[in-house]
Each structure stands twice: as C-alpha cells, then as structure tokens.
VOPAGU-2260 file (C-alpha; in pm, 1 decimal, decimal comma):
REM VOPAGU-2260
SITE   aa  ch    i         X         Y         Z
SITE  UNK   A    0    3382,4    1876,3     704,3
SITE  UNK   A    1    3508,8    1989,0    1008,7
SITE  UNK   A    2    3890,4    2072,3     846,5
SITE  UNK   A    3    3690,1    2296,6     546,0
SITE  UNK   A    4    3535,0    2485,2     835,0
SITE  UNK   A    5    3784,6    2576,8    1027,0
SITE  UNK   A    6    4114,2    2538,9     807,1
SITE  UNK   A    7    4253,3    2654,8     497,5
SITE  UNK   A    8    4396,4    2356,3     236,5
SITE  UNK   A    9    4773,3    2445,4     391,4
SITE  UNK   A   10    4634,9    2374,3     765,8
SITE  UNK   A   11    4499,4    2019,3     731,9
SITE  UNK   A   12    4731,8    1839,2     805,1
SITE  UNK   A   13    4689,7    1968,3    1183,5
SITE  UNK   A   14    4320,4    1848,8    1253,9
SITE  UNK   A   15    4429,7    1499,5    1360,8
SITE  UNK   A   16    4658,7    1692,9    1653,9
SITE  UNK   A   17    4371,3    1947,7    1694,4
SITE  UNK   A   18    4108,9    1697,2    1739,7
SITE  UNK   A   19    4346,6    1479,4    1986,8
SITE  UNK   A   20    4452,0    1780,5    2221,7
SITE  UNK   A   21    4041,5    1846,1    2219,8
SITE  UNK   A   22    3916,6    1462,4    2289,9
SITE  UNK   A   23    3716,8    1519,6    1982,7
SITE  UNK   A   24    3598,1    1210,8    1831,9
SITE  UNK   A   25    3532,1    1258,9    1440,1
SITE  UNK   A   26    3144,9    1225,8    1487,5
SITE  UNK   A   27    3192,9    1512,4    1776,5
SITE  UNK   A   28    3385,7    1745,5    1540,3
SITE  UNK   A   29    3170,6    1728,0    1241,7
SITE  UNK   A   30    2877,1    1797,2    1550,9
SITE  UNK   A   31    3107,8    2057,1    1666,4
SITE  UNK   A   32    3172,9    2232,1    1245,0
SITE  UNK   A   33    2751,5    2210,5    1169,8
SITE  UNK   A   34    2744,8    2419,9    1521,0
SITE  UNK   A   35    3016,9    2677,1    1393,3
SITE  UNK   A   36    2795,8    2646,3    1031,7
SITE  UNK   A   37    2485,1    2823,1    1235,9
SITE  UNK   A   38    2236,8    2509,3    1382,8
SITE  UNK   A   39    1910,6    2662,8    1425,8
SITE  UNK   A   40    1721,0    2530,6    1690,3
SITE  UNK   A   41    1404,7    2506,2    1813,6
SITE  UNK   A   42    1300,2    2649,1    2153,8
SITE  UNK   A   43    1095,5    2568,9    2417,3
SITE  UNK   A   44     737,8    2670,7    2404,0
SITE  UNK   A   45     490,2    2543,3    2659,3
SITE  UNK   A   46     589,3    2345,7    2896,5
SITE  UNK   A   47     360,6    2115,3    3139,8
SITE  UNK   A   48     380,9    1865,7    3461,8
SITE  UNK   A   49     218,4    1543,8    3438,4
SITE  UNK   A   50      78,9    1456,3    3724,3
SITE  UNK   A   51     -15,8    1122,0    3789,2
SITE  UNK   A   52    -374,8     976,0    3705,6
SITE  UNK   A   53    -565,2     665,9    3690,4
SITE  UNK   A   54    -653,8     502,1    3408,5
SITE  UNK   A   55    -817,8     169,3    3313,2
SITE  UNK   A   56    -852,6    -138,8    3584,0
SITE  UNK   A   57    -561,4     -28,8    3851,1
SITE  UNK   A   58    -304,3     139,5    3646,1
SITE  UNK   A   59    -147,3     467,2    3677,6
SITE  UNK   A   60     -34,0     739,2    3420,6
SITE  UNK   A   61     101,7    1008,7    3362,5
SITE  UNK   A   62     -46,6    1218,6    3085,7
SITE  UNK   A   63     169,4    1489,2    2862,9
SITE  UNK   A   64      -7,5    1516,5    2538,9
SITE  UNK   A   65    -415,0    1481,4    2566,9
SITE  UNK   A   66    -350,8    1708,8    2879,8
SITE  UNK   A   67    -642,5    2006,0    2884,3
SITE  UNK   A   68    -351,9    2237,7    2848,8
SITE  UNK   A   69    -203,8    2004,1    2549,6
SITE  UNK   A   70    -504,3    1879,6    2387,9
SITE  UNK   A   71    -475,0    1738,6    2014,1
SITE  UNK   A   72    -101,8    1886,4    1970,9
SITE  UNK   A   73    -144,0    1757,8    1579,5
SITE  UNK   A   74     -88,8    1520,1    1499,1
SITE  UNK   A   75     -55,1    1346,1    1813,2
SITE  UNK   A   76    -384,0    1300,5    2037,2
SITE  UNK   A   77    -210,5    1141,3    2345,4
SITE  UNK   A   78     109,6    1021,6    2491,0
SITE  UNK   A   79      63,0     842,3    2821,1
SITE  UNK   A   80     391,1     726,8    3072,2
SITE  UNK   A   81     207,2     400,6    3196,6
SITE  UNK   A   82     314,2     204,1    3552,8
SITE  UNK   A   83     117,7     -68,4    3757,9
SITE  UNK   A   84     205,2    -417,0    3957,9
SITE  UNK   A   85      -7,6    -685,6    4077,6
SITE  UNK   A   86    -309,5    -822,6    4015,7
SITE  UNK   A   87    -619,9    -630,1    3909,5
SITE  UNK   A   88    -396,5    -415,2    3673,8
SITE  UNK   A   89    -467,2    -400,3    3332,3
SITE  UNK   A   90    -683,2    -262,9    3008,2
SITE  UNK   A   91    -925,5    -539,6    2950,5
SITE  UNK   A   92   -1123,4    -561,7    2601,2
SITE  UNK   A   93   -1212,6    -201,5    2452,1
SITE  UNK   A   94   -1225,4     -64,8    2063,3
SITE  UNK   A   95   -1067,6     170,1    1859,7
SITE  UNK   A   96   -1103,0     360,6    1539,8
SITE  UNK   A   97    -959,7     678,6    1321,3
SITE  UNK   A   98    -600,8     638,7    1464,5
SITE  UNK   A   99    -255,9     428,9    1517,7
SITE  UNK   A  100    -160,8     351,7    1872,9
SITE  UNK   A  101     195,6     271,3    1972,5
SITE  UNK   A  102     290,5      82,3    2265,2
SITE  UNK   A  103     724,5     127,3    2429,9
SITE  UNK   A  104     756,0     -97,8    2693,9
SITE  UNK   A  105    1024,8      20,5    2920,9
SITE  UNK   A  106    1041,6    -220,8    3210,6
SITE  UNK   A  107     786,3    -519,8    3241,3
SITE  UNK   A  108     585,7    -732,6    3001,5
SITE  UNK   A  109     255,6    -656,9    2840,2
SITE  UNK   A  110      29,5    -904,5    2702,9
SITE  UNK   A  111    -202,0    -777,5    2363,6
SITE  UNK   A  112    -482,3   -1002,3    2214,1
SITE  UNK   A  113    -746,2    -882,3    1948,6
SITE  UNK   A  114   -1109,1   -1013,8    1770,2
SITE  UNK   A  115    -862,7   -1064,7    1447,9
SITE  UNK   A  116    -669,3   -1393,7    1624,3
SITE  UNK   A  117    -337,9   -1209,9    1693,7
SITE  UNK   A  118    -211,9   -1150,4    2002,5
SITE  UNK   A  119     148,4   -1195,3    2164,8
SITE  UNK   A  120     384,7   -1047,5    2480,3
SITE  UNK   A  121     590,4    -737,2    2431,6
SITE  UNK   A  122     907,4    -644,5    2698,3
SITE  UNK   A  123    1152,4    -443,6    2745,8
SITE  UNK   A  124    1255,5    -242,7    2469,4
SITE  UNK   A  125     932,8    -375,1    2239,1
SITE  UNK   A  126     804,9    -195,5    2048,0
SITE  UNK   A  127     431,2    -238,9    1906,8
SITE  UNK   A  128     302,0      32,4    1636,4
SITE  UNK   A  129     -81,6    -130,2    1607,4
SITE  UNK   A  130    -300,8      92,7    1293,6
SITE  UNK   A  131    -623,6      34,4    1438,8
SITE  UNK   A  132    -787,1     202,8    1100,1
SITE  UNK   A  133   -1136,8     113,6    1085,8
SITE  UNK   A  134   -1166,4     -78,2    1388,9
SITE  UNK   A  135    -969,6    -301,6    1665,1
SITE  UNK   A  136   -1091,9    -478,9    1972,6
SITE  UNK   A  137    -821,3    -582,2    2200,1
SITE  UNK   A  138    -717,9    -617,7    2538,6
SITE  UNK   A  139    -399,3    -523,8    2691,1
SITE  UNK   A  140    -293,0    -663,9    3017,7
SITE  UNK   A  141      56,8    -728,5    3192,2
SITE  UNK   A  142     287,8   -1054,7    3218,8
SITE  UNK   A  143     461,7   -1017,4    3591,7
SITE  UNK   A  144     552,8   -1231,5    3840,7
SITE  UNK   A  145     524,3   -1161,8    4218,5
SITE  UNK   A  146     734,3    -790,5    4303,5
SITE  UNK   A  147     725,8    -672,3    3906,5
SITE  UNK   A  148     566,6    -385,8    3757,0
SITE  UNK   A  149     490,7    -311,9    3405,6
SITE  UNK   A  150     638,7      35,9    3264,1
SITE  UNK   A  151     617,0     199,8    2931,3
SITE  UNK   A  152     468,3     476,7    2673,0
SITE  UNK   A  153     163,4     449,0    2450,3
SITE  UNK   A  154     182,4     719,1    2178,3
SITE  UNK   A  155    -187,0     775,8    1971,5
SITE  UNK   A  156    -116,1     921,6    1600,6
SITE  UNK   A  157    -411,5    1049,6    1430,4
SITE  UNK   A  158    -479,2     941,6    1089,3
SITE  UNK   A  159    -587,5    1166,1     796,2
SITE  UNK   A  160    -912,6    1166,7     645,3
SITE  UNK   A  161    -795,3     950,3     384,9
SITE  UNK   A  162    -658,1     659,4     605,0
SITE  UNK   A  163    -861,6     647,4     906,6
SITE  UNK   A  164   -1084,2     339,4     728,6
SITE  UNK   A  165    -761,1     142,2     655,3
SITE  UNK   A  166    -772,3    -216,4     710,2
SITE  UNK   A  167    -596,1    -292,6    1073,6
SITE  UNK   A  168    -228,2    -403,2    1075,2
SITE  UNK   A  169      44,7    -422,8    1331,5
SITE  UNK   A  170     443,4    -357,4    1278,8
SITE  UNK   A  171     634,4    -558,3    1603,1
SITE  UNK   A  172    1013,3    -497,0    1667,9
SITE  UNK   A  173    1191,8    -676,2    1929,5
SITE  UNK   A  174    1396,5    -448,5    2133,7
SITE  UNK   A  175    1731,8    -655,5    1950,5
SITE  UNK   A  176    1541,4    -520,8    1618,1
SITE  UNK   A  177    1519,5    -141,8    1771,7
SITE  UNK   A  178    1778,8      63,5    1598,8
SITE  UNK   A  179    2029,1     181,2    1824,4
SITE  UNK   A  180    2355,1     431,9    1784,5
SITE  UNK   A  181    2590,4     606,1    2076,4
SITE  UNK   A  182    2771,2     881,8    1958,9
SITE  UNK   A  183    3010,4    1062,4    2201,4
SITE  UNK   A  184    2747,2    1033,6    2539,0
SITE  UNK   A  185    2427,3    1016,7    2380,4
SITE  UNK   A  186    2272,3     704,7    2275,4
SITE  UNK   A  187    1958,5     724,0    1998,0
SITE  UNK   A  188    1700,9     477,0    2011,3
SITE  UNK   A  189    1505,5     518,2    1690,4
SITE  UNK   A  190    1116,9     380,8    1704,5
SITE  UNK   A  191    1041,3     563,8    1400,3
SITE  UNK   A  192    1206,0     837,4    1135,4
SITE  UNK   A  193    1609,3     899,0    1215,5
SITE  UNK   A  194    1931,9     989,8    1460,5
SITE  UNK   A  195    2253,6     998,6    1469,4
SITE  UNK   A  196    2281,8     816,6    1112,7
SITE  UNK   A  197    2048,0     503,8    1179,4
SITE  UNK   A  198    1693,6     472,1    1058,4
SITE  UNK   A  199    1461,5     242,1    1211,9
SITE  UNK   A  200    1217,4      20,3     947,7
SITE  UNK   A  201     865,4     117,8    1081,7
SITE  UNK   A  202     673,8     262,1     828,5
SITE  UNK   A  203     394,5     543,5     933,8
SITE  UNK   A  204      84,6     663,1     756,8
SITE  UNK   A  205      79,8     981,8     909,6
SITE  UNK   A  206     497,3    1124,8     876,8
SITE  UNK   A  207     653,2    1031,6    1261,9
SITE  UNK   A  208     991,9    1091,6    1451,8
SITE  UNK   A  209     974,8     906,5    1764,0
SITE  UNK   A  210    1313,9     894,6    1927,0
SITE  UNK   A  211    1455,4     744,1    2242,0
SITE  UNK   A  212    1754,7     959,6    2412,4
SITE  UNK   A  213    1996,1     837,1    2665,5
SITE  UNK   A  214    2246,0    1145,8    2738,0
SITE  UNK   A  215    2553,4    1075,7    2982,7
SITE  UNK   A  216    2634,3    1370,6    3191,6
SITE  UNK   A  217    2757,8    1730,5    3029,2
SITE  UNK   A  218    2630,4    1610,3    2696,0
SITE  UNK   A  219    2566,1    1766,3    2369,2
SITE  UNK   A  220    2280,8    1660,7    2100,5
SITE  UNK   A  221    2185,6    1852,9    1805,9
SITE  UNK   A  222    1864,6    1635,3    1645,7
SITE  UNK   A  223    1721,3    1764,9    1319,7
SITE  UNK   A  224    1353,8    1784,0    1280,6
SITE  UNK   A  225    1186,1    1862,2     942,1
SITE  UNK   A  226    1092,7    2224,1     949,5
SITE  UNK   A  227     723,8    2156,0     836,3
SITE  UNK   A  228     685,9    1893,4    1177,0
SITE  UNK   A  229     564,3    1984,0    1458,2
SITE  UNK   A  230     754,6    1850,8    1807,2
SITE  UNK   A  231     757,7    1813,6    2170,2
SITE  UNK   A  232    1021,7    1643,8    2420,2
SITE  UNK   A  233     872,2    1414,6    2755,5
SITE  UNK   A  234    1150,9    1429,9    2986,7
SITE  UNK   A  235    1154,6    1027,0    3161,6
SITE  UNK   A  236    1403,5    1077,0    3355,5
SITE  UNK   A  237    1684,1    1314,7    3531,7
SITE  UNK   A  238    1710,3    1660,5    3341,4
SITE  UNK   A  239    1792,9    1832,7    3059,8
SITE  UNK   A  240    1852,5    2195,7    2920,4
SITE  UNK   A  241    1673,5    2267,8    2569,9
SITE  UNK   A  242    1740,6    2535,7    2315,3
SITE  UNK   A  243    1944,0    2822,6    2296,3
SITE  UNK   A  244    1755,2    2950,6    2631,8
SITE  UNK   A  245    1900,7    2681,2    2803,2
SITE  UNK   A  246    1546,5    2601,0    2953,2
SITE  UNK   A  247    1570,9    2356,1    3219,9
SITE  UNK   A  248    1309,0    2046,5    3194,4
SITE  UNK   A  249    1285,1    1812,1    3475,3
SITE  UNK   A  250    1138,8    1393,1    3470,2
SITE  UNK   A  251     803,6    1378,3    3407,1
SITE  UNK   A  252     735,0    1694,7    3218,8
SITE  UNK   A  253     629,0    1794,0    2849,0
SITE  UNK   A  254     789,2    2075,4    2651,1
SITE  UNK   A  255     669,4    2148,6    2288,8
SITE  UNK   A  256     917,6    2309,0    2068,4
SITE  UNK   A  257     871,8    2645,0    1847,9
SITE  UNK   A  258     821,0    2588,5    1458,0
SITE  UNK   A  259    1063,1    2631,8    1204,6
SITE  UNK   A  260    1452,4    2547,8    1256,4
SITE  UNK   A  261    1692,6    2297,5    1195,7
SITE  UNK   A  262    1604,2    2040,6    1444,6
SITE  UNK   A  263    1652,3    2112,7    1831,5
SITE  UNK   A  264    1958,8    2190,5    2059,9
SITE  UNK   A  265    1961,0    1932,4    2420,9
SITE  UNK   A  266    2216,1    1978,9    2665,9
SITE  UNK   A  267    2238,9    1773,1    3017,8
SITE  UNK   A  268    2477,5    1887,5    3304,0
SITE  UNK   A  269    2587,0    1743,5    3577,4
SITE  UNK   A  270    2345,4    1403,3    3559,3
SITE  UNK   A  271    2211,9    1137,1    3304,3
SITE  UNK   A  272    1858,1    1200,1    3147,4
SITE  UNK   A  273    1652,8     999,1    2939,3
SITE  UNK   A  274    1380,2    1145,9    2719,5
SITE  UNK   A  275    1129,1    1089,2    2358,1
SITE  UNK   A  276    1163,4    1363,4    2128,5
SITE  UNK   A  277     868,4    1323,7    1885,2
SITE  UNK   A  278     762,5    1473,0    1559,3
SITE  UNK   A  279     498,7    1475,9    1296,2
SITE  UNK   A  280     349,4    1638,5    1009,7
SITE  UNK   A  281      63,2    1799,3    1072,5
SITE  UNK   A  282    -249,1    1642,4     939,4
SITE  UNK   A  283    -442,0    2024,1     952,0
SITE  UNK   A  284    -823,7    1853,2     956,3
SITE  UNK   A  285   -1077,7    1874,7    1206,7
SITE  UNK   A  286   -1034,0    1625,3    1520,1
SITE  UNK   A  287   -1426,8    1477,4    1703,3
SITE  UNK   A  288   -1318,0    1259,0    1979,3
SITE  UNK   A  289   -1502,4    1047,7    2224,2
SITE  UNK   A  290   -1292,5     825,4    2395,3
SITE  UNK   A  291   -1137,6     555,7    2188,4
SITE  UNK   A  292   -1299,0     696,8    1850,6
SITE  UNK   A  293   -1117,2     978,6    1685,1
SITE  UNK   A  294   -1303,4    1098,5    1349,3
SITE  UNK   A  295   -1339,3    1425,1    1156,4
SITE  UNK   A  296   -1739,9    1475,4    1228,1
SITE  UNK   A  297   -1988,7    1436,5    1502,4
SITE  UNK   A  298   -2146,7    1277,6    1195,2
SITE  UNK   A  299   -1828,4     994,2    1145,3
SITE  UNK   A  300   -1826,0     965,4    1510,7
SITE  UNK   A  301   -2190,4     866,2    1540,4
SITE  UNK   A  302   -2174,7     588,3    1279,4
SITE  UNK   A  303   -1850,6     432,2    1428,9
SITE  UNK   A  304   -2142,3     414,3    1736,1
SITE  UNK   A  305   -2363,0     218,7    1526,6
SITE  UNK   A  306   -2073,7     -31,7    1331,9
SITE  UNK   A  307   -1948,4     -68,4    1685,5
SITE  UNK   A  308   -2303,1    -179,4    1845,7
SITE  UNK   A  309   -2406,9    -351,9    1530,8
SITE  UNK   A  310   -2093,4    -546,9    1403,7
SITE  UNK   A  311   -2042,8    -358,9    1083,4
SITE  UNK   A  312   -1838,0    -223,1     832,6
SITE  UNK   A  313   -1485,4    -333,9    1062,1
SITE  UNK   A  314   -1628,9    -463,2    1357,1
SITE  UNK   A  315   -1837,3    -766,3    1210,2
SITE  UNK   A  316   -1591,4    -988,7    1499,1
SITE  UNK   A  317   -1692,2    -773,2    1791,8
SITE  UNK   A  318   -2031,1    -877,6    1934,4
SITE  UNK   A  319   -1943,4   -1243,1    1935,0
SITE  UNK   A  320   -1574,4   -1175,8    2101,4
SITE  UNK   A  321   -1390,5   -1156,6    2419,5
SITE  UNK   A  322   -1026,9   -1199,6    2509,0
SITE  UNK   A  323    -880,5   -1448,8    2768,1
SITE  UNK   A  324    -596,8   -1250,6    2863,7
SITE  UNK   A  325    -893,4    -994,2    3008,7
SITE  UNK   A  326   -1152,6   -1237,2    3203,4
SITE  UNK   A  327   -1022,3   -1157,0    3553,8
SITE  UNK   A  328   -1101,0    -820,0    3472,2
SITE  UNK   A  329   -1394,2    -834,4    3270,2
C-alpha cells in the first residue's frame, strides 16, 4: 500500500531501504500511506473535568459521561472512573432495568452476586458486560487485602425500545481473554468492536467501540470510528493531543469528538498516556431516568416501580433476596 502511494512500479524496489533509513515498521508505513491518502479525523468538541464524587457505601468516582454538562451523550448514560480501599467500601444490593452495564477493573478485585444464583470475582484486566434487560438485583463489593484498593470503569449502554425487556445475561472475559495488539508504541486493548486489526468476541445489543489505549511517548494513532457513531475519549492517565487542532487533554478529563470522519487522530508527546475511546450508534429515542431505571416514559418508569415493589414481570426473585457478599453493608 504504502509503495502504490508513494512510488511508481520502476521505484519499488527502494521501499525496503526507504522504510529502513526511516525506522518504519510495515504496520507504521501503511499508517504513514492512509495519512498521505487524506485521514479525516474527528475533533474535539466539549471537553469536561471530572472531579471527584462519592458514590455508594465509601467509594469515590469520578464522573465523565452522566455529568450535568454531559448528560445522556447517546447512547451512553454514564461512565464512572471508580477507586476505594478498606472496609465499608462497596455497592451493596440495588436493581436495574432498561440498560447494559459494563464493569473494567483496572487494579483490585471486585466481587458481583445477583437474585439469579450467579456471582463470581473479576481483577485486573476483567472485564464484565452484565445486560440487565428487564431486571437485575446484585451487589457489587471489593476482594482486598490489608493496603489494596479496588480501581476500574463502569460504562452504562442504553438499550433501545425493543431490547430493554430482554431476559438478563452476562458476557465475562478474563483479562488473558481481552484482545490485545501493540503496533509501533501504542498498544489496543479491545473490550468491544475493533483496533489495530484484532476484534474482541463481546457481542452488544446496542452497536459499541470500547477501546483501551496505551501510547508510549511521541506516538501516533489513527482509530477509525463508523461515521454514523457517536464518540468521546476519558483521558486515565498522562496526556494526549487529539485531532488536527492538536487539543491537549489531560488525566481525568472527557472530550467528545465532532460527527462525521474517518475515525480520530491521537498524538502523545513527551510522556505515556492511557485512555478509552468509546463509540456507539445512536439509539435516537426518548431517555426517563430515575436512578438505576432507564425507560422511554414516565409511564415505563412507573411500572418498573411497581414490578420492582411487587416481584413481577423480572423481578419475581427480589423481595425474598439478599446477597452475602453485601451484609456488612446492608
């Protein structure tokens, strides 16, 4: 690709002393020729701090989508950068309904148990995509020992009309199970959709990208993104310089990305970063939230209510349930 780019037929025979003299790997120059061949990328569009919050028995977050400022950026309702250590930490036994909720640990060990009988301990690199459809009750609460803290994502997908009532199910990857590629400084780590040529095996109701980057310093990553998608970037750690305006985004912050293009343009400088760069289709229908119960109508919202307080139509388990993993908390 990169020799019809750049060379007529009669020159060929001089890429292998044109890539050498440039330290051009073969996955770099074929970067480098779709560059020359006019990548369009997305830019920066609002960009937003997360400041750290509190949030269920003794844990701490930091909130980038589900922010006032970033409220229902469809069709994601919430993306939280979780941390806590020691005892009284945790999110003892609560529902859900109308969404999928998916759980990245990045340091630590989680516990989950539900009313269905399944439960098991997630670490680092786990990944847990849970479709809580028409209704979950579960706890989650960490697995440390003395001077360990717990550190991770939890990503909420909204579910179209047509799926929220799904039965429940659960896709679990060990972190050895995670697909994982390094091309030329930047390493991919694909929870869902695709980079750098690998593809990872969780399959999503409502069309996701959710991608782990790890960029070395004065690195260079071009990541397509379906044009009809919408997509944001949550900076974890160190910094990085996005789209052709170079705009710098430091740890902890949220930038979504313009419309349209062929994917986005990352850069880093002089120091490491890592980051999630995630994308979805947009679902378009109205979004009633309160709390843990995402619907389309005050209406739908109401009757979860009742099947929740009743033991109905999903939550027939809940009255008569309550975890162990969430009695010291309960």
């Amino acid at each position: 690709a990169f020799a019809q780019c750049m060379f007529t037929k009669g020159a060929t025979r001089l890429l292998p002393l044109l890539l050498a003299a440039c330290h051009f790997s073969p996955a770099r120059a074929t970067q480098t020729c779709a560059g020359i061949m006019a990548f369009k990328t997305r830019n920066p569009d609002i960009k937003v701090l997360s400041v750290e919050q509190a949030e269920g028995a003794g844990a701490r977050v930091r909130r980038s989508i589900g922010r006032p400022e970033l409220r229902n950026f469809d069709p994601f309702l919430m993306l939280d950068e979780f941390s806590g250590s020691g005892d009284g930490f945790g999110f003892p036994d609560h529902p859900h309904r109308g969404f999928e909720t998916v759980t990245y640990m990045l340091e630590g060990k989680f516990q989950h148990e539900d009313f269905m009988g399944h439960k098991g301990t997630i670490g680092p690199g786990d990944l847990q995509w849970m479709t809580a459809g028409r209704g979950i009750v579960h706890a989650e609460m960490p697995e440390l020992l003395p001077g360990e803290r717990a550190h991770g994502l939890q990503l909420w997908v909204n579910l179209a009309a047509k799926n929220k009532m799904v039965a429940p199910r659960y896709q679990e990857l060990p972190a050895s199970q995670v697909p994982r590629a390094t091309v030329d400084g930047v390493t991919a780590i694909v929870i869902a959709g695709e980079a750098l040529g690998i593809q990872s095996p969780v399959q999503t109701l409502t069309p996701t990208h959710y991608l782990h980057f790890l960029m070395e310093p004065n690195s260079r990553l071009e990541q397509k993104i379906p044009a009809d998608m919408n997509a944001f970037i949550y900076v974890l750690k160190g910094s990085i310089e996005v789209g052709e305006t170079n705009t710098h985004c430091e740890a902890h912050h949220t930038i979504t990305l313009t419309p349209g293009g062929d994917g986005v343009l990352v850069r880093t400088t002089d120091g490491p970063s890592s980051f999630v760069l995630l994308a979805g289709a947009p679902l378009g229908e109205p979004v009633v939230q309160h709390g843990p119960f995402v619907m389309n109508t005050a209406q739908e919202i109401q009757q979860t209510f009742m099947d929740y307080s009743r033991g109905t139509n999903g939550f027939e388990a809940a009255r008569a349930w309550s975890s162990k993993i969430g009695e010291p908390l309960m």
